[in-house]
C-alpha positions in Angstrom: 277.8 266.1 -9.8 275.4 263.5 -11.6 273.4 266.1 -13.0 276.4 268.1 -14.2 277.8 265.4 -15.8 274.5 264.3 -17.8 273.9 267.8 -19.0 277.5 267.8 -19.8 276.7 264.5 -22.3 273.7 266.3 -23.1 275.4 268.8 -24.7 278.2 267.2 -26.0 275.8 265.2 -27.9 273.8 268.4 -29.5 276.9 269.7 -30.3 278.3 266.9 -32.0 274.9 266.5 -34.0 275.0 269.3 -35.6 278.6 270.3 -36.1 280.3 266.9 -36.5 279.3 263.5 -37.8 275.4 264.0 -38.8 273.5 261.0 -37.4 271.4 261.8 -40.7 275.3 260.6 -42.6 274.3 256.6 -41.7 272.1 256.5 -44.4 274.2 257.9 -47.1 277.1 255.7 -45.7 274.8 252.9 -46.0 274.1 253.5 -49.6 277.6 254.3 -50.4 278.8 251.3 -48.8 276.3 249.4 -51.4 277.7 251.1 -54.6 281.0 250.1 -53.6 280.2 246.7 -52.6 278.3 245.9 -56.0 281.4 247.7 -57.9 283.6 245.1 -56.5 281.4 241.9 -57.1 280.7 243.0 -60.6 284.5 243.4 -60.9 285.2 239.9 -59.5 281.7 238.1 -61.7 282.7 240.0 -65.5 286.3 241.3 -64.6 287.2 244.4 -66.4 287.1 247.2 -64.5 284.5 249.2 -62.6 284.2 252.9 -62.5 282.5 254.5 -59.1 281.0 258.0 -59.2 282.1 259.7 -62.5 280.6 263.0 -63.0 280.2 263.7 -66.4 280.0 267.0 -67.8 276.6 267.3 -70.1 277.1 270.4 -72.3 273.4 270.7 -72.5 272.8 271.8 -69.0 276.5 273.0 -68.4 276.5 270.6 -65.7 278.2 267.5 -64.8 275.8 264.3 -64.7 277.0 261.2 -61.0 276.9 257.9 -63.0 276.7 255.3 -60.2 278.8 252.6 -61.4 280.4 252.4 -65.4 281.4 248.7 -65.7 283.9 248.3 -68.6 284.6 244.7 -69.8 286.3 243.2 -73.4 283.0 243.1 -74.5 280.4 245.7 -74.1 279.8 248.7 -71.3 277.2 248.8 -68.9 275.9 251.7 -67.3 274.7 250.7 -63.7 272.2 252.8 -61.3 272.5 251.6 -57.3 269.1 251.7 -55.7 269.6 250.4 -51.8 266.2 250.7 -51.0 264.3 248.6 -48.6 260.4 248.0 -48.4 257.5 246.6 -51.3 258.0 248.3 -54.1 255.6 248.5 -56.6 255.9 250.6 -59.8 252.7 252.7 -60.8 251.8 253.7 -64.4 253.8 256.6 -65.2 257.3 253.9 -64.5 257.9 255.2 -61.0 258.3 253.5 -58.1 256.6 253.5 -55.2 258.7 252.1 -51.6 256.4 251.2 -48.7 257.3 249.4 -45.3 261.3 250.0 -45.7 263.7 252.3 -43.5 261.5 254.3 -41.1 258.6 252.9 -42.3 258.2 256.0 -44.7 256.9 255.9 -48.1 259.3 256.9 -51.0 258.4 257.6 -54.3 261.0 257.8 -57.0 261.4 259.0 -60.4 261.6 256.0 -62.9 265.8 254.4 -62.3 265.3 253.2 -65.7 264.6 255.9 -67.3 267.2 258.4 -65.5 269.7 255.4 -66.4 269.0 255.5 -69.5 269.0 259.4 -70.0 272.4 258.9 -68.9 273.6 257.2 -71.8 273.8 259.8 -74.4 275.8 262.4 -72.0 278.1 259.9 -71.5 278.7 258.9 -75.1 279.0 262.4 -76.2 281.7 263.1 -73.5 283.6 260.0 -74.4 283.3 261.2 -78.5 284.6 264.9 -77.1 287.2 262.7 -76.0 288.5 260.4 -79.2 286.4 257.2 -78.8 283.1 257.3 -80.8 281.5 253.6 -79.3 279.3 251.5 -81.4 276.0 251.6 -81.5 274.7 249.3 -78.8 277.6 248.9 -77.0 277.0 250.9 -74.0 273.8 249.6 -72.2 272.0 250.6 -68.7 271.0 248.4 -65.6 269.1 249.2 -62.4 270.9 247.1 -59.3 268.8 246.9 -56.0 271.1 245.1 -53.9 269.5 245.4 -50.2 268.4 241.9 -48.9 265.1 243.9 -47.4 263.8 245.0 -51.1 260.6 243.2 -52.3 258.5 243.4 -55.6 255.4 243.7 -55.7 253.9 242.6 -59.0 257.6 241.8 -60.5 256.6 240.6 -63.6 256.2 244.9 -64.4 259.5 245.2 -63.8 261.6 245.9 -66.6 264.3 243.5 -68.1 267.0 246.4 -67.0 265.8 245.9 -63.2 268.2 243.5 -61.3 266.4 242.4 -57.9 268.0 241.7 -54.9 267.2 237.9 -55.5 268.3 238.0 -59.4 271.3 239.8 -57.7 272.2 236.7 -55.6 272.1 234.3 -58.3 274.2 235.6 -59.7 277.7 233.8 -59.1 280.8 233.0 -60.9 279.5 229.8 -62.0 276.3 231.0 -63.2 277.3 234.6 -63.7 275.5 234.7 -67.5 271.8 233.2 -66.2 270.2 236.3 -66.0 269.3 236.8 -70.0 270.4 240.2 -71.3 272.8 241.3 -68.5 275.9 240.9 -70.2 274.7 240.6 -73.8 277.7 239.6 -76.0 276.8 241.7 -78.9 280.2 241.8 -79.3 281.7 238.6 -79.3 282.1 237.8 -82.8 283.6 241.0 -83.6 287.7 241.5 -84.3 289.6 240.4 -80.8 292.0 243.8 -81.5 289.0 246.2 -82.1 287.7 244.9 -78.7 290.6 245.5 -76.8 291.6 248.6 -78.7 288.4 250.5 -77.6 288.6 248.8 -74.2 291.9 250.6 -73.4 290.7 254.0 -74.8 288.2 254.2 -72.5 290.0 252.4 -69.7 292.4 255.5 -70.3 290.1 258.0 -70.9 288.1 257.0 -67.5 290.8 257.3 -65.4 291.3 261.0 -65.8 287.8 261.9 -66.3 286.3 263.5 -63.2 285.1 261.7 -60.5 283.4 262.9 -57.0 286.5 262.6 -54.3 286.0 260.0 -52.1 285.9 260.2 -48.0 287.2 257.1 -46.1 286.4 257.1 -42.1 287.2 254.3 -39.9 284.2 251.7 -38.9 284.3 250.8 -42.8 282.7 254.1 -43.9 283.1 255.6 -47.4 281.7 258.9 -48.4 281.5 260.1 -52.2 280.7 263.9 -52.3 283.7 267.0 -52.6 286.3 268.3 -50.3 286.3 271.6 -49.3 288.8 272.8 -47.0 290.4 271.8 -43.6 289.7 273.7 -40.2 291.9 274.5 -37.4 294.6 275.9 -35.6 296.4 278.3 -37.6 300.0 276.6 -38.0 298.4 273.5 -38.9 296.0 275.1 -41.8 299.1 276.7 -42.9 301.1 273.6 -43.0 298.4 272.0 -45.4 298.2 274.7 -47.1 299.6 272.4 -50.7 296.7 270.3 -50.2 294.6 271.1 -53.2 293.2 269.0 -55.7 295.4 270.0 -58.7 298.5 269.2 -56.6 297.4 265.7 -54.5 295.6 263.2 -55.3 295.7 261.6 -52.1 296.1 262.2 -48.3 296.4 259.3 -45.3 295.8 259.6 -41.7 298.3 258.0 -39.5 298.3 258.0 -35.2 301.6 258.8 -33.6 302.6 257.0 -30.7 305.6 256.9 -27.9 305.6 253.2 -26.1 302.1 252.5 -26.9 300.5 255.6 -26.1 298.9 257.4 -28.6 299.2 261.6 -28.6 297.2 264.3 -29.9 298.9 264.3 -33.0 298.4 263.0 -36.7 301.0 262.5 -39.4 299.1 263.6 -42.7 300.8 262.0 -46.0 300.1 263.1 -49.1 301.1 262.3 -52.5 301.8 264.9 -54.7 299.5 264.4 -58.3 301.5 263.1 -61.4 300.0 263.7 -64.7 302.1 262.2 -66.0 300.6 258.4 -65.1 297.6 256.9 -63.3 299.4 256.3 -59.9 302.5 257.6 -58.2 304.7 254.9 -56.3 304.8 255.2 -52.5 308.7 256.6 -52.1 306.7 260.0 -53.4 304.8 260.6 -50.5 305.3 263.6 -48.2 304.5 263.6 -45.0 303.8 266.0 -42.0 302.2 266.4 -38.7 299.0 268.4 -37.4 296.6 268.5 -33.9 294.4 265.6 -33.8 291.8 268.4 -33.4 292.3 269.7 -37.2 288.8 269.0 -39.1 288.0 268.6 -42.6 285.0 269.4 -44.0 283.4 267.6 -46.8 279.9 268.3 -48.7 278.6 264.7 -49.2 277.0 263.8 -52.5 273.2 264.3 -52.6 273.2 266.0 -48.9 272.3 270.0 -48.8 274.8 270.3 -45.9 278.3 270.2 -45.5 279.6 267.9 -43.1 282.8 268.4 -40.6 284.7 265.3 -39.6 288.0 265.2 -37.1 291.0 263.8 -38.9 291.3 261.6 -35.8 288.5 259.4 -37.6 289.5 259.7 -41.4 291.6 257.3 -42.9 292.0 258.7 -46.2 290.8 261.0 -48.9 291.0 260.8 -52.8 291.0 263.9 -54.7 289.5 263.9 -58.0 291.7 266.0 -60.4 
């Protein structure tokens, strides 16, 4: 019976490696967790408002370009590249850097952050012209963030001044939040208050309908940035989600039903219908209706070659980028 029962977990366990939750998904959720966590510090230390995975179409490769974080304040926008690496890092002479001693005691070597943040710049200012707001020269800048406590330089004075290091990154506070020279530069401070704000609510405007990559909330505090592909299933319950497509909802919530405490095999799925028409919808728009707790949803994480499947038993929500 012992042995039936381990070969029984055995397999359970092979099977839920490769067809559910990918034990390879931790570090993505790890780095995901990261950009989101420095999106909302950067909110709370500048204010403004901080823009998380926009992809943004580059006519020159007729492709669309993930910018990591876009912080837009009164003043100036800043372009920011998450690195949540771990290790000594040293960078050699071509501007690459080179990760020894971190996760799994591997080696990493990366193409210059700088540079690729930088590259970003002019896609994302020709989009935004294509799109009625031609910004200033200089106003939209690019920073490298390395926000894991475990990330050391080696030789730091190399570093460039775009770089943010994990200990530059916690010192900077509310109080002291303009201490690191160049970060938020204020080229713009002396200029007219109502051209500041004007172009600060163009793009505020313009960013919250450009594309972004849906995000993928599970429970244990995981957030996943990738695209949504389709559901899985019994046939009745596919067929009642059939209306869940991107250019109809914007958003979808997991909810348990119970009878006197005990939970059932069943989940109510809400989901608000997309209004063009403004940013949000209020909550009295939500629709509502109720599939197996078996129903899957499979999702192609950003940056994975995969897809990955995930019961809606441990989703919480799901954005849908229009």
């Amino acid at each position: 019976m012992w042995v039936q029962l381990l070969c029984g977990l055995v397999v359970y366990r092979v099977v839920k490696r490769f067809f559910y939750d990918d034990p390879d998904d931790d570090d993505q959720i790890s780095d995901f967790n990261a950009l989101f966590s420095v999106a909302q510090r950067l909110e709370k230390l500048y204010g403004g408002k901080a823009y998380v995975g926009l992809q943004v179409p580059d006519a020159d490769t007729a492709t669309r370009q993930t910018v990591d974080i876009l912080l837009i304040t009164q003043l100036e926008a800043v372009m920011i590249c998450v690195k949540n690496i771990s290790g000594f890092v040293a960078i050699d002479k071509d501007g690459n850097w080179v990760c020894a001693g971190g996760h799994k005691h591997k080696t990493q070597h990366l193409s210059d952050p700088v540079a690729d943040a930088k590259g970003l710049v002019p896609i994302l200012e020709s989009y935004l012209e294509q799109r009625g707001v031609a910004l200033p020269e200089g106003y939209l800048s690019a920073k490298v963030i390395c926000p894991n406590p475990n990330f050391s330089t080696i030789h730091s004075v190399s570093f460039p001044p775009e770089v943010v290091t994990y200990d530059q990154w916690m010192q900077l506070t509310p109080q002291y939040k303009n201490m690191l020279s160049g970060w938020i530069k204020g080229a713009f401070r002396g200029g007219k208050k109502e051209f500041q704000e004007s172009i600060y609510e163009k793009l505020n405007f313009i960013l919250s309908t450009a594309p972004t990559s849906d995000r993928l909330e599970l429970k244990g505090n995981k957030c996943l940035l990738g695209e949504f592909l389709e559901f899985k299933g019994n046939r009745e319950d596919i067929q009642a989600m059939r209306n869940i497509r991107r250019s109809k909802v914007s958003r979808l919530e997991i909810q348990k039903t119970s009878m006197f405490g005990l939970v059932h095999s069943k989940l109510i799925v809400l989901y608000y219908p997309r209004d063009y028409r403004a940013e949000g919808v209020s909550t009295s728009e939500w629709k509502e209706f109720t599939v197996r707790s078996g129903t899957e949803l499979k999702f192609q994480i950003q940056g994975s070659a995969k897809p990955s499947k995930y019961q809606l038993s441990s989703v919480i929500s799901l954005s849908l980028s229009a």
